[in-house]
C-alpha positions in Angstrom: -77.2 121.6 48.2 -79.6 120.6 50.5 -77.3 119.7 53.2 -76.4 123.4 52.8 -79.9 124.7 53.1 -81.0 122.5 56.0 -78.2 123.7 57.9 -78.6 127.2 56.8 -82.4 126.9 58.1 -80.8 125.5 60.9 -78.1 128.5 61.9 -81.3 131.3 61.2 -83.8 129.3 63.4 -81.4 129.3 66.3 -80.1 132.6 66.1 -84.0 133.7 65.7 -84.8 132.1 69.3 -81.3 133.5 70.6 -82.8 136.6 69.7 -86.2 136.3 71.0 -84.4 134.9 74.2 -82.6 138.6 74.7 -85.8 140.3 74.2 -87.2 142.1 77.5 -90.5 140.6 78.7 -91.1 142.8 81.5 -93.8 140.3 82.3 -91.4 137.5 82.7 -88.1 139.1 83.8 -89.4 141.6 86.6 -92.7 139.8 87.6 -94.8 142.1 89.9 -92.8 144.8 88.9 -93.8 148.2 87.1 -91.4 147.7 84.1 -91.2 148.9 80.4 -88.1 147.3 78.1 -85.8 150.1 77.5 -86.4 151.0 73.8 -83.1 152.8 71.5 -84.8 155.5 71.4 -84.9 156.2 75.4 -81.5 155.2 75.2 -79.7 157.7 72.7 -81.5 160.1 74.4 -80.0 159.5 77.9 -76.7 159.8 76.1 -77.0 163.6 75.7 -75.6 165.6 72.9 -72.1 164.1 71.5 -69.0 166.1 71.8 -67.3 163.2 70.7 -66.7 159.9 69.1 -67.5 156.7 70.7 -63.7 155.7 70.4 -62.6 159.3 71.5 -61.8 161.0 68.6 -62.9 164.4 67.3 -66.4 164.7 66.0 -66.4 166.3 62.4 -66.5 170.1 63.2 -66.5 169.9 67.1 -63.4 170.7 69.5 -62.4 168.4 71.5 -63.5 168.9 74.9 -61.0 170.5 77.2 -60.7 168.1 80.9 -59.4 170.8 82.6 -62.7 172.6 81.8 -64.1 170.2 85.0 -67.9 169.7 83.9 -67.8 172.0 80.9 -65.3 169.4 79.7 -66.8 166.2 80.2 -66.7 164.1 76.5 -69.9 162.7 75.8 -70.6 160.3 73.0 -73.7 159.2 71.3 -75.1 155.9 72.6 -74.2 152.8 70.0 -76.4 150.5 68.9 -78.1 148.7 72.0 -76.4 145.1 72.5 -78.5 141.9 72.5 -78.3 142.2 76.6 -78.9 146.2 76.9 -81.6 145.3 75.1 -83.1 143.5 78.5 -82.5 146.7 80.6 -86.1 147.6 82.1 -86.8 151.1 83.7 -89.1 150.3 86.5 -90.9 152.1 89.1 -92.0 151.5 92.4 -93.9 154.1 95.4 -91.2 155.2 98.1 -93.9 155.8 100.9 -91.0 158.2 102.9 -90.6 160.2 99.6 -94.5 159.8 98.8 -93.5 159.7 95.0 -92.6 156.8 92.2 -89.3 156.1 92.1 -87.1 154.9 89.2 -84.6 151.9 89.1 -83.5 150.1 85.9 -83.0 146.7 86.2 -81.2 144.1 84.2 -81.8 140.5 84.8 -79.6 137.5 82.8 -81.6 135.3 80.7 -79.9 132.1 82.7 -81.7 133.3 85.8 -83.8 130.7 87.2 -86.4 131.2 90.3 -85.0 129.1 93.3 -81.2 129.0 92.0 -79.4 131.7 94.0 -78.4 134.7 92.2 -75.2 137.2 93.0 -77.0 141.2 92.8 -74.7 144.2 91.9 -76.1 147.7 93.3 -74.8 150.0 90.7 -75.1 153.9 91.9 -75.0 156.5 89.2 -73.1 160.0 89.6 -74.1 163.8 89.7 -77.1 164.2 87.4 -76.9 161.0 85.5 -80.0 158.8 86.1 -80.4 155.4 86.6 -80.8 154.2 82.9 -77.5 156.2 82.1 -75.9 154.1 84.5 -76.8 151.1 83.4 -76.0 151.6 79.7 -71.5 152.5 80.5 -70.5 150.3 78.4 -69.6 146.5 79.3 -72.2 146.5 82.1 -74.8 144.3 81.1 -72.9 142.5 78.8 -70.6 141.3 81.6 -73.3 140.4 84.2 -75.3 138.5 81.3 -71.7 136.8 81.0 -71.5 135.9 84.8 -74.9 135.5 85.6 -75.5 139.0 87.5 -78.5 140.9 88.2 -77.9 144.9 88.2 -80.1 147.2 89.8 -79.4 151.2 89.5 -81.6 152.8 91.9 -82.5 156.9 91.5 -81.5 157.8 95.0 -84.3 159.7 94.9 -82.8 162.3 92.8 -79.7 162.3 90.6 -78.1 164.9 93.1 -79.4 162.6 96.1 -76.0 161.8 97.5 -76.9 158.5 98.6 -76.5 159.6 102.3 -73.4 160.6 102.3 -74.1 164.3 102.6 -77.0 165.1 104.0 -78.5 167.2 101.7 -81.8 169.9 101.8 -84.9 169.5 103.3 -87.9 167.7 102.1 -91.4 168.6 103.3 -92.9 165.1 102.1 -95.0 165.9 105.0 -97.2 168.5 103.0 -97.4 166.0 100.2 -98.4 163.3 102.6 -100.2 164.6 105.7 -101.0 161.1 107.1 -97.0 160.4 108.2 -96.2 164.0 109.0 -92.9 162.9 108.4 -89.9 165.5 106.9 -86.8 164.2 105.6 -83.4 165.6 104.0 -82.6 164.5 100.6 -79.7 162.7 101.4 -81.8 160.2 103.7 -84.5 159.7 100.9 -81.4 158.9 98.9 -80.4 156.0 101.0 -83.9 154.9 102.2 -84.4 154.7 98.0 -80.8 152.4 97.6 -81.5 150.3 100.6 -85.0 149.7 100.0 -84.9 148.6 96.4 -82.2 146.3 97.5 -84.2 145.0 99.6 -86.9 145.0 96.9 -84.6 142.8 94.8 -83.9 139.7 97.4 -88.0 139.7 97.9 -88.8 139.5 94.3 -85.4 137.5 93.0 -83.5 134.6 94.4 -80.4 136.7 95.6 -77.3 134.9 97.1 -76.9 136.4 100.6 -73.1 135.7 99.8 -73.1 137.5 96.3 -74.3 141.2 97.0 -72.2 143.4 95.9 -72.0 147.1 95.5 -70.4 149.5 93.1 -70.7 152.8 91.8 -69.3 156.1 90.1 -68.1 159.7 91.4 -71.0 160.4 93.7 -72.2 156.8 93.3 -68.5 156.4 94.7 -69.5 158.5 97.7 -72.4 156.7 98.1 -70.6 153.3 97.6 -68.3 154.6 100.9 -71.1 155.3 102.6 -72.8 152.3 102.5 -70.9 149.5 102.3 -69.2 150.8 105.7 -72.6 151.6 107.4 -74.4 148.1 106.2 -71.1 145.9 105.9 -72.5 143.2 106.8 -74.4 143.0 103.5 -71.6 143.4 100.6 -69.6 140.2 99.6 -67.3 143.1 98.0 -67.4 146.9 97.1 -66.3 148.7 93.8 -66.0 152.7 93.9 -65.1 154.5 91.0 -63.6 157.8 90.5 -65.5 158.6 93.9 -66.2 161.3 95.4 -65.7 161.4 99.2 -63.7 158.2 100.5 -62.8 156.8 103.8 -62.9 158.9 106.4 -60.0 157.9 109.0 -58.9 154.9 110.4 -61.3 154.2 112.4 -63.9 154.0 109.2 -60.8 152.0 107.3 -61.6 149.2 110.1 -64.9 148.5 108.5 -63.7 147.5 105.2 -62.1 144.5 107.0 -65.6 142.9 106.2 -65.1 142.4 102.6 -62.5 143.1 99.7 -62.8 146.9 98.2 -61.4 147.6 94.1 -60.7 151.3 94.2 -60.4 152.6 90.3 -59.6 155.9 89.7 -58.4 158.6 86.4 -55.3 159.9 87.0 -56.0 163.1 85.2 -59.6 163.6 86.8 -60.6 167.0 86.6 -64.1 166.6 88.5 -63.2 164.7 91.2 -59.1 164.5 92.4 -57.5 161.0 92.0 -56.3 162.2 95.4 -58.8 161.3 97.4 -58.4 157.5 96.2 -55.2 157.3 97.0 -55.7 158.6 100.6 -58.6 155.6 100.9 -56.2 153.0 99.6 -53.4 153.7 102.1 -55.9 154.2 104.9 -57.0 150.2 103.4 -53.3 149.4 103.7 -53.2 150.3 107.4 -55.8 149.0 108.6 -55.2 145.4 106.8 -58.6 145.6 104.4 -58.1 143.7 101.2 -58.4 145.9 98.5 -56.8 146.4 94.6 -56.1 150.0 93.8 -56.0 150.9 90.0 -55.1 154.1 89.1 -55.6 154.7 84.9 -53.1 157.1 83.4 -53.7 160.1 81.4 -57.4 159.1 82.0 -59.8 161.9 83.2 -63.3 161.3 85.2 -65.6 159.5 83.0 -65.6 158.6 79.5 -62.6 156.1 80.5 -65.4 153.9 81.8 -68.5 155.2 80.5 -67.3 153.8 76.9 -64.5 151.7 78.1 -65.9 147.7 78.3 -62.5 146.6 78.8 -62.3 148.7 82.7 -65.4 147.8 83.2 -65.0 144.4 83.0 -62.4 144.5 85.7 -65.1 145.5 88.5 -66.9 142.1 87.1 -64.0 139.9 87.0 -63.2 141.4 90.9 -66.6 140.6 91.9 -66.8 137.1 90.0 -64.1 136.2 91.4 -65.1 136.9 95.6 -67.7 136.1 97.8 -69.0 135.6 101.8 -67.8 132.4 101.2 -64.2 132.3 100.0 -63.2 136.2 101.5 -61.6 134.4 105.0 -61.6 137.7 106.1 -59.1 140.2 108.3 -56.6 138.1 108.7 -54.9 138.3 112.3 -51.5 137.1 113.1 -52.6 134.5 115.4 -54.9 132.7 112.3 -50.8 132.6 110.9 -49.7 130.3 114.0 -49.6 126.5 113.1 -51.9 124.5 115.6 -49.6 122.2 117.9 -49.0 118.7 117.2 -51.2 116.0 119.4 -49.1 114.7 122.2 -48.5 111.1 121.6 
């Protein structure tokens, strides 16, 4: 009996300090950062109003939403029970001079971080009027980068209709905000100064592998995931667009994904944005020799297929634990195929 009880004492103490390990210490996670630990509260909020069960079935007295509705028809499910690492999401803020306004990021960090022991970083851009924290919470995320050992940022973009750059957007008279720059911007350049400086935010205040950045992102995250990982591709050890909006634009563009492997996931059924567009991207990929994996889900529509859906999710982390800088060889070119001659004896 008292075998029994010691080891009982023994299982509750260590799940206690597994517990108070998951707990987020803004303090300690996100030093010299303007963070607060995502509560459940925040986070059923951010969910919205449930049209449907978390598994996809009919909610007691509510019609299944209709897909071919396009964004009347969007399912929505309440947000479950926070998981021991989405309870280490942070919102954070930080002052985007150009913008002269706080922005908003959430942030997950693993607990096996360590300062000084490089980190890989996924840049996770959230869609059309979803914010950062909704991002972050589709299902799987930070349960697969506390897994692998990722940190994920979702930056605002300035606004959740930013665009990320990849449109342009309206204007933006920061200047009468901020007379002192006299500078006037367009949304859609707020939206990229926003992604690309809290990036570089991240490899100040964490140790970031240089050859483990990766970027990823959803419907106009997807646009924005085009648009940047072919303008900055130098940075990205791989790219992940999902159900994007946009694409590649022509060949020409197609030659820039040479610089890193590109997983292209898209609904067949998508009613927002058409599965279409991915398809062209892929084949542009094909003929211009870019390494890429296209999945295309059947039957599936825009978003809940990933939203609550762990197990797709997890393939964007698998892709990305699987590449980096170091092992991607690159475009391969058919004299790299040619064996080197034999010394002359």
């Amino acid at each position: 009996m008292r075998t029994l009880t010691s080891s009982l004492t023994v299982c509750l103490l260590l799940a206690a300090t597994s517990a108070l390990a998951q707990r987020a210490i803004p303090g300690e996670i996100a030093p010299e950062q303007s963070c607060t630990a995502v509560t459940a509260a925040r986070a059923a909020e951010s969910a919205g109003a449930p049209n449907i069960n978390h598994d996809g079935t009919a909610l007691p007295g509510v019609p299944l939403p209709d897909i071919s509705q396009r964004f009347q028809g969007i399912p929505r499910s309440a947000q479950p029970p926070l998981t021991a690492s989405q309870q280490r999401i942070l919102e954070c803020t930080y002052h985007l001079p150009e913008a002269n306004a706080d922005m908003a990021y959430a942030l997950f960090v693993p607990s096996t971080y360590r300062p000084g022991t490089p980190a890989p970083l996924v840049v996770d851009l959230h869609g059309l009027s979803i914010t950062p924290l909704m991002q972050i919470l589709f299902d799987g995320t930070t349960d697969l980068a506390e897994r692998y050992g990722f940190i994920v940022v979702a930056p605002m973009g300035f606004n959740v209709s930013g665009w990320w750059g990849a449109v342009a957007g309206n204007p933006v008279d920061t200047a009468a905000a901020n007379p002192a720059t006299g500078a006037k911007y367009r949304s859609g350049e707020l939206s990229e100064v926003d992604a690309m400086r809290v990036l570089a935010m991240m490899r100040e205040k964490f140790t970031v592998d240089p050859n483990r950045i990766y970027l990823m992102g959803h419907s106009m995250g997807g646009a924005g995931t085009y648009h940047l990982a072919s303008k900055y591709n130098d940075i990205w050890a791989a790219v992940a667009p999902i159900s994007a909006a946009g694409g590649i634009a022509d060949e020409s563009d197609a030659l820039r994904y040479r610089a890193f492997p590109t997983l292209l996931m898209h609904g067949e059924k998508d009613s927002i944005v058409a599965v279409e567009g991915s398809r062209k991207s892929a084949m542009l990929l094909q003929a211009a020799g870019a390494q890429h994996l296209y999945l295309e889900f059947p039957g599936k529509d825009h978003e809940f297929w990933i939203r609550r859906g762990a197990e797709n999710m997890e393939k964007v982390f698998l892709f990305f634990a699987m590449v980096s800088k170091r092992t991607d060889r690159g475009f391969v070119t058919p004299e790299m195929t040619k064996a080197a001659p034999s010394p002359q004896r």
